[in-house]
LOKOL-58408 format. One line per 2 residues: number of its first residue (from 1); their letters; for each residue x, y, z of N, C-alpha, C. Coordinates in steps of 0.2 Angstrom, whole numbers, m for minus. Layout:
# LOKOL-58408
NUM) a) X/Y/Z/X/Y/Z/X/Y/Z; ...
***
This chain:
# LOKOL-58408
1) xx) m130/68/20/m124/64/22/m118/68/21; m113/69/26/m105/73/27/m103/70/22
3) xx) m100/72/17/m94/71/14/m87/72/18; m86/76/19/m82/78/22/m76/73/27
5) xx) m70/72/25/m64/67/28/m65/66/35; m64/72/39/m65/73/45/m71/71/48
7) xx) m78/67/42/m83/66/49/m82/59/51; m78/55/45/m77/48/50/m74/50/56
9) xx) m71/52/57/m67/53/64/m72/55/69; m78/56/68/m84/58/70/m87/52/75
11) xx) m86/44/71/m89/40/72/m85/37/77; m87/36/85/m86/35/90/m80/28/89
13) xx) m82/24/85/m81/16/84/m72/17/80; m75/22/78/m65/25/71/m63/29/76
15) xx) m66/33/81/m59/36/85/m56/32/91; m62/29/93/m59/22/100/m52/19/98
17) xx) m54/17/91/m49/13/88/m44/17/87; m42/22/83/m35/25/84/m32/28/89
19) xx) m36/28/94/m33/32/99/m28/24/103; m33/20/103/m29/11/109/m25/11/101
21) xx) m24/11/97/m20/10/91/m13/15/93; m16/20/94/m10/28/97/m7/27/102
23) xx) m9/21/108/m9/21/115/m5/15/114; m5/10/108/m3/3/111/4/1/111
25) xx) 9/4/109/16/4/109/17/5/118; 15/8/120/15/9/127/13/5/133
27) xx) 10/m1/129/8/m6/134/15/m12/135; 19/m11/130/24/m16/130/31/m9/129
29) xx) 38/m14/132/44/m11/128/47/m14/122; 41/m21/122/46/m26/117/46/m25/112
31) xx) 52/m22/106/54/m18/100/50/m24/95; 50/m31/95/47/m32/90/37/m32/89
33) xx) 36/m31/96/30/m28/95/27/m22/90; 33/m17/92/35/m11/89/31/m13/82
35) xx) 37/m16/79/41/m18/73/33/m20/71; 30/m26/74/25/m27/69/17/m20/68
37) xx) 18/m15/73/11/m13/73/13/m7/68; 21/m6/67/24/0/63/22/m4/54
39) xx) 21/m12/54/22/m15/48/15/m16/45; 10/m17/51/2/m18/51/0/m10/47
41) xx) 4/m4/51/0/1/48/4/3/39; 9/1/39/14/2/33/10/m1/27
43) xx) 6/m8/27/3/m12/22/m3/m10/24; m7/m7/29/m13/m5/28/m14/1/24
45) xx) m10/6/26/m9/11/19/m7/11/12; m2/3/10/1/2/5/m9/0/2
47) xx) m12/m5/3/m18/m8/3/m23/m2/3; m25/2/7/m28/7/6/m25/11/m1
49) xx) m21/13/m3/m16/15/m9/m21/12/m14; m19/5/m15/m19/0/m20/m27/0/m21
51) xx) m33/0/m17/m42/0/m16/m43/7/m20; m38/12/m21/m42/17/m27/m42/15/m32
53) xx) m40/10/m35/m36/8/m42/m41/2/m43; m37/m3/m36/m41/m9/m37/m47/m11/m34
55) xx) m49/m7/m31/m55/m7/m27/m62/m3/m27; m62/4/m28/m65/10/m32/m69/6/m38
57) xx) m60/6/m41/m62/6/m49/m61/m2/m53; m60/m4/m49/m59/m13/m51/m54/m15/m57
59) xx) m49/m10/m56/m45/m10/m61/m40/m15/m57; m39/m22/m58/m35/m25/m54/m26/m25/m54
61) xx) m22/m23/m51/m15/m21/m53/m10/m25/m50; m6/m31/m52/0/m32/m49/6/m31/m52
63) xx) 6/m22/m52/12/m18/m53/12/m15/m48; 11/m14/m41/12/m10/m36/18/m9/m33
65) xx) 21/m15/m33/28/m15/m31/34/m10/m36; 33/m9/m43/36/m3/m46/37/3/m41
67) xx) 29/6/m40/28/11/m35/32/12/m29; 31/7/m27/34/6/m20/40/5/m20
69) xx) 44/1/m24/53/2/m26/54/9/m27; 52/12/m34/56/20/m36/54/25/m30
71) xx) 49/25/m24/46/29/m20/54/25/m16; 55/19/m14/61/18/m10/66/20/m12
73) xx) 69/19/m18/77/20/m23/77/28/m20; 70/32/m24/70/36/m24/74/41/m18
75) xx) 71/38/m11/71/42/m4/82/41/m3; 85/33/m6/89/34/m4/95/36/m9
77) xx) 95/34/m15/99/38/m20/100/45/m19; 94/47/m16/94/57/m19/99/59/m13
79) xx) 98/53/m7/101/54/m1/109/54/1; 110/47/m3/116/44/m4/121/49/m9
81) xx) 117/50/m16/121/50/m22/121/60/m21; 116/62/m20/118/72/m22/114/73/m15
83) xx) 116/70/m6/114/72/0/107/76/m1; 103/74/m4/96/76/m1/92/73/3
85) xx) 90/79/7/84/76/12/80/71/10; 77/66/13/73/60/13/68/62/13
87) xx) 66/67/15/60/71/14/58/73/7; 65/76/6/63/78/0/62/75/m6
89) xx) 65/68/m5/64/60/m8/63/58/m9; 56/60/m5/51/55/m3/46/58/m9
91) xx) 46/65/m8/41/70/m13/43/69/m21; 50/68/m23/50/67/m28/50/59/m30
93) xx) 52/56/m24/48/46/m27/41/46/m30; 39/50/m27/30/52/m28/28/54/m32
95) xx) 33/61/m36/33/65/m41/35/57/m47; 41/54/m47/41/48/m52/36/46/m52
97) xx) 34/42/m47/29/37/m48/23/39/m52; 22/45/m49/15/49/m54/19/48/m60
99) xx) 23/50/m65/23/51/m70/25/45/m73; 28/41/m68/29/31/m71/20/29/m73
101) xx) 15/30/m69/9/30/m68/3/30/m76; 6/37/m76/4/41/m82/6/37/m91
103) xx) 15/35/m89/16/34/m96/14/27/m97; 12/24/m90/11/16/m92/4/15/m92
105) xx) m1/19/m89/m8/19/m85/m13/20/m95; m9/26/m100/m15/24/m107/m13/18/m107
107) xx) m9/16/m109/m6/9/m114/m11/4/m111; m9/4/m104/m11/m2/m100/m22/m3/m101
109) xx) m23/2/m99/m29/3/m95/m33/3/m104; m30/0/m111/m34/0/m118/m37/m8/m116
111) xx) m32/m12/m110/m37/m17/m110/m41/m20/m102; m42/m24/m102/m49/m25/m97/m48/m32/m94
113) xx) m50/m33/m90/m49/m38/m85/m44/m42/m85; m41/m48/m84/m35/m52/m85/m31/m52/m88
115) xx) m34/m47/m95/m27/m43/m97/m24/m37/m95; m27/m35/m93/m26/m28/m90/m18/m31/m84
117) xx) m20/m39/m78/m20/m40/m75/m11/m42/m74; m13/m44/m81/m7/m48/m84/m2/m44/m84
119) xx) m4/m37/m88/1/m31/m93/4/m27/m86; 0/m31/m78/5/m25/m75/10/m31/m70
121) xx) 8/m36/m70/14/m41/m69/18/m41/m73; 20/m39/m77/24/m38/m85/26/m31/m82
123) xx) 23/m27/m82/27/m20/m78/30/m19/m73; 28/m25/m69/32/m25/m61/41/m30/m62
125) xx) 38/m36/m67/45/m40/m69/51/m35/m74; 46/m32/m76/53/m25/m79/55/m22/m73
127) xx) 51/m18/m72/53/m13/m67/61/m19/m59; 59/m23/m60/62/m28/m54/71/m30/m59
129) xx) 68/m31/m63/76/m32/m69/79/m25/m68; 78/m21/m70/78/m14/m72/82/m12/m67
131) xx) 81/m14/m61/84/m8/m55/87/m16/m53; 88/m21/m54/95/m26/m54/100/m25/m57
133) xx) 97/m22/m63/105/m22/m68/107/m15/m69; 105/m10/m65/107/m4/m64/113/m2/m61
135) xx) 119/m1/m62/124/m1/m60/124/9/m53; 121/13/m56/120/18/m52/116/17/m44
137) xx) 112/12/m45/108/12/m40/108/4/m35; 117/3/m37/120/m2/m34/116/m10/m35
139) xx) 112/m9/m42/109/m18/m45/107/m20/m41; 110/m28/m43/108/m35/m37/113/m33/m29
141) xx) 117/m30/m30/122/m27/m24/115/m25/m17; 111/m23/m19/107/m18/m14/110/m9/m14
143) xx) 106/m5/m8/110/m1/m8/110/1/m3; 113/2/3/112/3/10/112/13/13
145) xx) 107/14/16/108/19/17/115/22/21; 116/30/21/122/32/23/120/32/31
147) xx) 125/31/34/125/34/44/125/42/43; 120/42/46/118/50/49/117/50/55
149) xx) 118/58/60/114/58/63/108/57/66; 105/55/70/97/52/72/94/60/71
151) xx) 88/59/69/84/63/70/78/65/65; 73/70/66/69/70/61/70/74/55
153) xx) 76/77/54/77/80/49/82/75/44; 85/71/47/89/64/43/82/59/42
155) xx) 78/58/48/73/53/45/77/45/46; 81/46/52/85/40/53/84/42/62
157) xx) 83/34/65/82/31/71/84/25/73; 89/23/76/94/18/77/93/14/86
159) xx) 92/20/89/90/15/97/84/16/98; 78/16/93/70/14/96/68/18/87
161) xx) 60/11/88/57/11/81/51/19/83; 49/20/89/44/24/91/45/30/87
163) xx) 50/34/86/47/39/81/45/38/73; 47/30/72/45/27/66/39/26/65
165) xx) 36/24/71/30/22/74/25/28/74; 26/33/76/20/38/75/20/42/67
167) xx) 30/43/64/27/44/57/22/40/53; 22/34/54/17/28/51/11/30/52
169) xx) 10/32/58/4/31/62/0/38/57; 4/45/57/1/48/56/m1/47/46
171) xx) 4/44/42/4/41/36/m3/38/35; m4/32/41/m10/27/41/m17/32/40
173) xx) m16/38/46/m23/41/48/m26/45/41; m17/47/36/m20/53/32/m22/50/27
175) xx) m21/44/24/m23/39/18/m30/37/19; m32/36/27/m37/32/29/m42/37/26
177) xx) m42/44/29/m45/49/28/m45/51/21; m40/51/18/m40/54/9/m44/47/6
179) xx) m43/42/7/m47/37/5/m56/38/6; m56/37/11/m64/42/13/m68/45/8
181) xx) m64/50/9/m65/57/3/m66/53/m2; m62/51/m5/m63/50/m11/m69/46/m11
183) xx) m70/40/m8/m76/37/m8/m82/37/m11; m81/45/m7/m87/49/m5/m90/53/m10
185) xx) m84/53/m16/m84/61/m19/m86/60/m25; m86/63/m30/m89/63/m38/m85/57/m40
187) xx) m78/58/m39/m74/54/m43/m75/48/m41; m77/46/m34/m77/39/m30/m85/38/m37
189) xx) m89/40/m36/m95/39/m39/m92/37/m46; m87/41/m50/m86/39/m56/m82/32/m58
191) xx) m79/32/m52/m75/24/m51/m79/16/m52; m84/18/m46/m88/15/m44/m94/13/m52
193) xx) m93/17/m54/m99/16/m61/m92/14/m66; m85/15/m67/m83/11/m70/m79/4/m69
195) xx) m82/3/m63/m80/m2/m59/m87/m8/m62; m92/m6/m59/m100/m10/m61/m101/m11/m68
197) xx) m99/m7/m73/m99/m8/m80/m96/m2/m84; m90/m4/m87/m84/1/m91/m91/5/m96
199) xx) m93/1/m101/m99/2/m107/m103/8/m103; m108/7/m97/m111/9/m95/m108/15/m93
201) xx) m104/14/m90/m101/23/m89/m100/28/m93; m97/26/m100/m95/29/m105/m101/30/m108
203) xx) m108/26/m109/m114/29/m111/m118/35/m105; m115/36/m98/m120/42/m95/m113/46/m96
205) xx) m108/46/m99/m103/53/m101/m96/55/m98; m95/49/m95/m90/47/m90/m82/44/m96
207) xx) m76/50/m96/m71/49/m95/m67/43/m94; m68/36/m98/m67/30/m92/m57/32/m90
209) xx) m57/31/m98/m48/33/m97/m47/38/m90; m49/42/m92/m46/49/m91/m44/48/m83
211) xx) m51/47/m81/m54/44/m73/m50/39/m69; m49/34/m74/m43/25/m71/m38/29/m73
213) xx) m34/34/m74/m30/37/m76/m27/42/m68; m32/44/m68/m31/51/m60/m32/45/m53
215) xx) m36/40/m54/m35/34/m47/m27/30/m49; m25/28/m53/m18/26/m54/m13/31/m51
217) xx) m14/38/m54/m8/42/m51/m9/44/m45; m15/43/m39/m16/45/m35/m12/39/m30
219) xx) m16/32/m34/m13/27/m30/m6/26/m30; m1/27/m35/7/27/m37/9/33/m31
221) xx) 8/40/m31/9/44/m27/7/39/m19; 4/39/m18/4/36/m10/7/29/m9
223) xx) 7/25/m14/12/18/m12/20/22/m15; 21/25/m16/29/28/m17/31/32/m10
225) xx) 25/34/m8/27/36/m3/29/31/4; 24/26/2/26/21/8/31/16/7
227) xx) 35/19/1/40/14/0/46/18/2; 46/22/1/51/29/4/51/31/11
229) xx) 45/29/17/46/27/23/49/20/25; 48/13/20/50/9/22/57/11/21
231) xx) 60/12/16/68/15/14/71/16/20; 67/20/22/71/24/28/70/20/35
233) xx) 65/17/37/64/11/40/70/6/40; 69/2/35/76/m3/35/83/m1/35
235) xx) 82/3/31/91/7/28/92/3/25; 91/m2/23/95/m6/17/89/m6/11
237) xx) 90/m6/4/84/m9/0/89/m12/m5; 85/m18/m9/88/m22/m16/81/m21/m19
239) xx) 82/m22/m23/77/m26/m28/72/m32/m26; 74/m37/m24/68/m41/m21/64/m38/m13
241) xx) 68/m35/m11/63/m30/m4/59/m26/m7; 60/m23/m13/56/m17/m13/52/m18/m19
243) xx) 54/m23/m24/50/m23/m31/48/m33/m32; 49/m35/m28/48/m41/m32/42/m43/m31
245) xx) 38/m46/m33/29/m50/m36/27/m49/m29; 31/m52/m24/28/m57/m18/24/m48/m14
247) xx) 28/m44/m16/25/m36/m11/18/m36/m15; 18/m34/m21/11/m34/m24/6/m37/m23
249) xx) 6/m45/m22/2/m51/m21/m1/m50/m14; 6/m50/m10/1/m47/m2/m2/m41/m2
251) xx) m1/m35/m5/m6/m28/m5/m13/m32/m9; m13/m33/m13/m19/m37/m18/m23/m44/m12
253) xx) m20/m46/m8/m23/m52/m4/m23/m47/3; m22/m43/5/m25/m37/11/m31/m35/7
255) xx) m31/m33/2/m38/m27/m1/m41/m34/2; m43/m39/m3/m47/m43/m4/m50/m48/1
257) xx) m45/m49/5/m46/m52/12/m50/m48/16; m47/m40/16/m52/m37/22/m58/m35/18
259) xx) m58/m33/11/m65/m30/8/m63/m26/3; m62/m30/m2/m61/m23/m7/m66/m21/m10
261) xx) m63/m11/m12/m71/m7/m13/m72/m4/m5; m69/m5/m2/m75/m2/5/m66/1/10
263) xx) m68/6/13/m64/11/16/m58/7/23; m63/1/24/m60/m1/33/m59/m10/29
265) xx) m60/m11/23/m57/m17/22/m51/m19/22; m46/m14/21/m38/m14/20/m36/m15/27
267) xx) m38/m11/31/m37/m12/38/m37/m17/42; m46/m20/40/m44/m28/43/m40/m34/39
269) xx) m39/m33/34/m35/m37/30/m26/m37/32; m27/m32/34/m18/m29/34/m17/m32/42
271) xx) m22/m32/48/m24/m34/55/m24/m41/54; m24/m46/48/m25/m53/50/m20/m55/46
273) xx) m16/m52/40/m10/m54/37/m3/m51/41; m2/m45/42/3/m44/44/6/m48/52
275) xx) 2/m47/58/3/m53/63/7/m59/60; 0/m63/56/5/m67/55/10/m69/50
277) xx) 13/m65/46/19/m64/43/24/m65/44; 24/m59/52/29/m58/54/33/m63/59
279) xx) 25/m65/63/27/m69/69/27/m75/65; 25/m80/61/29/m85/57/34/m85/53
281) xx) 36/m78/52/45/m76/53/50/m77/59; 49/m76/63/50/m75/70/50/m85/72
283) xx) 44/m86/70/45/m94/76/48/m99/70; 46/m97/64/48/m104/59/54/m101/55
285) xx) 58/m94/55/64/m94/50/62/m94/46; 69/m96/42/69/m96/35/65/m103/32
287) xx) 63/m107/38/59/m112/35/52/m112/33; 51/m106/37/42/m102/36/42/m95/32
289) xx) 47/m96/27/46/m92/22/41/m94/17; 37/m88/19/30/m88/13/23/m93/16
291) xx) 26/m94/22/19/m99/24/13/m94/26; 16/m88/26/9/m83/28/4/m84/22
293) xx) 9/m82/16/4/m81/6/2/m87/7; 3/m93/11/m1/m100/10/m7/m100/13
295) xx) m5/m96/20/m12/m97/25/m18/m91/22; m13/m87/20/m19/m82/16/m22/m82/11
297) xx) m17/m87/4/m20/m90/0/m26/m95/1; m25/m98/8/m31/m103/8/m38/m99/11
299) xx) m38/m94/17/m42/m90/19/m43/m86/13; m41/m85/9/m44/m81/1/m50/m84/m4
301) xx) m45/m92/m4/m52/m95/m8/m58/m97/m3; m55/m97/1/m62/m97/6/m67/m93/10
303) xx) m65/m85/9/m69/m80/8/m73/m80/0; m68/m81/m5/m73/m79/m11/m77/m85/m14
305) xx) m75/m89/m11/m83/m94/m10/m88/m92/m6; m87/m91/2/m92/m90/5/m94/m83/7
307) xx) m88/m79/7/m90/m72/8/m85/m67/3; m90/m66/m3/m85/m64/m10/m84/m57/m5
309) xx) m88/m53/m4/m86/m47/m1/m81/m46/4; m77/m52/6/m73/m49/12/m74/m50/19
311) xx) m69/m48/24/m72/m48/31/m76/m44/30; m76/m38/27/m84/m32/28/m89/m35/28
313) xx) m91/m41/21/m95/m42/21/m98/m45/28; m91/m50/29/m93/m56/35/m99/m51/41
315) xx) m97/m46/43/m95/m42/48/m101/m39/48; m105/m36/40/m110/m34/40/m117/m39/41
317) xx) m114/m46/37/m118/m49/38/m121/m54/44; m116/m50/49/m117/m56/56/m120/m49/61
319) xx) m121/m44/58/m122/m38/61/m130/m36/60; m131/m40/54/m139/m40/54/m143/m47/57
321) x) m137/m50/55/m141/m59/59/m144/m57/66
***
């Protein structure tokens, strides 16, 4: 069997799909179509991030929004406050977020299910206070990006979303593919066994810390980086855009919707929330705030009754019917 990233791309069924995925901004001019296929791949990546940690390794996390703000703050303080590239912003959002990662992932990871669950809800509502009462990174104020020039060296685009559109795109492909890999590979197998049974892994010689310790810093690294393309996306960030519970909850309700544990679950999860999110934004306002986490909450309990696995499971299962 390939190990190897590049053989999914092999399979006829994965490259049809990125390619009409590459192709489909071009069937329409309408920006908000745009907006939602640039938003579909941005939570597909965020969800693929979040399935190394929570899904691999069944370490369930809702602290992913920390990641996802200092990978934000990050892109635009370094931008705003000492004119660094966003780029360059981005790598060191990623560089924080690994070592926020690190100093919180012993502590956390001494306990185990619902506690474990709890301790990073607790690390998200800090982390959400923390950068409101922050007077350098403009608090409850927000902090809005500076006007620059357009282009890909500012990483700012003001009369069309399409070059946002293909940075995303290529973001979506590289996570898709580093997710794979991992899968595939020792550490996917080490996950995997400490996911089935923490005891049993640590009786065939298996690292549990060490291991839930290197999928944490992996996942923090790529959700920081999705939060420091979203930065640049919006140009505005506060504290409730970029850190508050409700961002967590929907990465954690994508894995789980589309298959958490499994490489193409995030994908269809992020394919049936994201639509509708956006476009019950769009037709209900501010009156249809949050009625997406309702409809998904209710599609959630009614997978893990009938199909704990997820649409994969669904998918496999009607595939052998």
């Amino acid at each position: 069997m390939e190990t190897s990233a590049l053989a999914l791309l092999k399979k006829p069924w994965v490259l049809i799909t990125l390619l009409v995925l590459l192709f489909l901004p071009f069937s329409t001019s309408n920006i908000h179509f745009h907006h939602v296929l640039i938003m579909f791949m941005l939570f597909a990546t965020l969800s693929q991030a979040w399935n190394v940690i929570g899904g691999f390794a069944g370490q369930v996390s809702f602290g992913h929004a920390t990641f996802f703000g200092i990978g934000a703050y990050a892109a635009l303080v370094l931008l705003k406050r000492f004119d660094l590239s966003p780029w360059v912003g981005m790598l060191i959002g990623g560089g924080v977020a690994v070592i926020v990662a690190v100093l919180i992932g012993y502590p956390v990871f001494r306990l185990k299910g619902h506690y474990f669950a709890i301790s990073t809800f607790a690390v998200a509502e800090i982390a959400e206070r923390l950068f409101a009462n922050w007077d350098f990174v403009e608090g409850a104020i927000g902090l809005p990006a500076p006007v620059l020039p357009e282009g890909l060296v500012n990483f700012m685009w003001y009369k069309t979303k399409m070059p946002y559109f293909y940075i995303a795109f290529i973001l979506f492909v590289a996570v898709l593919l580093l997710a794979y890999k991992i899968n595939r590979s020792r550490l996917g197998f080490y996950l995997r066994a400490i996911k089935q049974s923490h005891e049993a892994a640590e009786g065939l010689g298996i690292d549990t810390s060490k291991y839930k310790v290197i999928a944490m810093m992996i996942s923090a690294f790529l959700t920081a980086i999705c939060g420091s393309f979203y930065a640049q996306y919006i140009l505005f960030i506060d504290p409730p855009s970029v850190l508050s519970l409700d961002i967590s909850i929907k990465i954690v309700l994508i894995t789980v919707l589309g298959g958490a544990g499994t490489v193409i679950g995030p994908i269809l999860g992020a394919a049936m929330l994201i639509p509708l999110s956006e476009y019950s934004r769009i037709l209900l306002g501010g009156t249809g705030k949050g009625m997406d986490l309702i409809v998904f909450g209710a599609l959630i309990l009614f997978i893990s009754v009938y199909q704990p696995q997820g649409l994969v499971g669904f998918l496999r299962k009607t595939g052998k019917s």
